[in-house]
C-alpha positions, 0 to 999 in steps of 0.5 A: 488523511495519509497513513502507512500500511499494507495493501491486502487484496486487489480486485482483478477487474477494474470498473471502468467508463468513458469520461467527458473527453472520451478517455477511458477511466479505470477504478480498483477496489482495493483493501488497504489496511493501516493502523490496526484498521482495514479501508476498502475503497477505490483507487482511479489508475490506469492499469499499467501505473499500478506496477509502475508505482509498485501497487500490488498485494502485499507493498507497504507505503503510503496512501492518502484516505479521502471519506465522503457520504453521498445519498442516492434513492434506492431502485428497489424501496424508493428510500433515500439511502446513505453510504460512505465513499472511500477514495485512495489516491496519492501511493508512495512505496514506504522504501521507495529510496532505499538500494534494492541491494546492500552496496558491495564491501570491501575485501573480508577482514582475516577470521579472529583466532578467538571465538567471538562471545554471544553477539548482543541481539541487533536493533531494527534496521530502518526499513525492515518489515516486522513479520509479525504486523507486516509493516515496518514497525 
């Protein structure tokens, strides 16, 4: 499933191993939270992509959610034990083609000698975060 949220926290130390091709894989823990629900999962990346697709605590975007439940036996009781699997994949900063800045105007219309009345309040811009749930809408 993809869903629009924010990135809570993001474990410092990644899990890593060495793949079939001797390659070296990297696996953070990330909380992501979306739609009034939290996920804590795992995002395989390599380092140096999470600034490049701006993944950091704090960025609003989009993730894919696979679930899955796998079953293991347990070292220390020998019972067959259940768990569920979260893997996140597939970010997409949700402002990501938006302009860093407001493009430049032209030069400043003279001041009206009349005072303005009370300007009515402004609609959301597309794109602004909502400060009280973090996200834009």
């Amino acid at each position: 499933m993809r869903l629009l949220g924010i990135i809570k926290k993001i474990d410092g130390k990644p899990r890593t191993w060495t793949n079939a091709n001797g390659e070296t894989v990297y696996s953070f823990r990330m909380a992501f939270e979306a739609e009034g629900n939290q996920f804590l999962g795992e995002y395989t990346i390599a380092p140096q992509r999470l600034a490049q697709l701006g993944i950091r605590p704090g960025a609003v975007g989009y993730l894919d959610i696979k679930f899955s439940i796998r079953d293991y036996t347990s070292k220390t009781t020998g019972e067959a034990v259940s768990v569920q699997d979260i893997r996140f994949s597939k970010w997409s900063l949700a402002n990501a083609n938006q302009p860093a800045e407001a493009p430049a105007t032209e030069a400043a219309p003279a001041a009206d000698p009349q005072p303005a009345a009370d300007p009515a309040p402004e609609a959301p811009v597309e794109g602004e975060i909502n400060p009280e749930t973090g996200l834009p809408f």
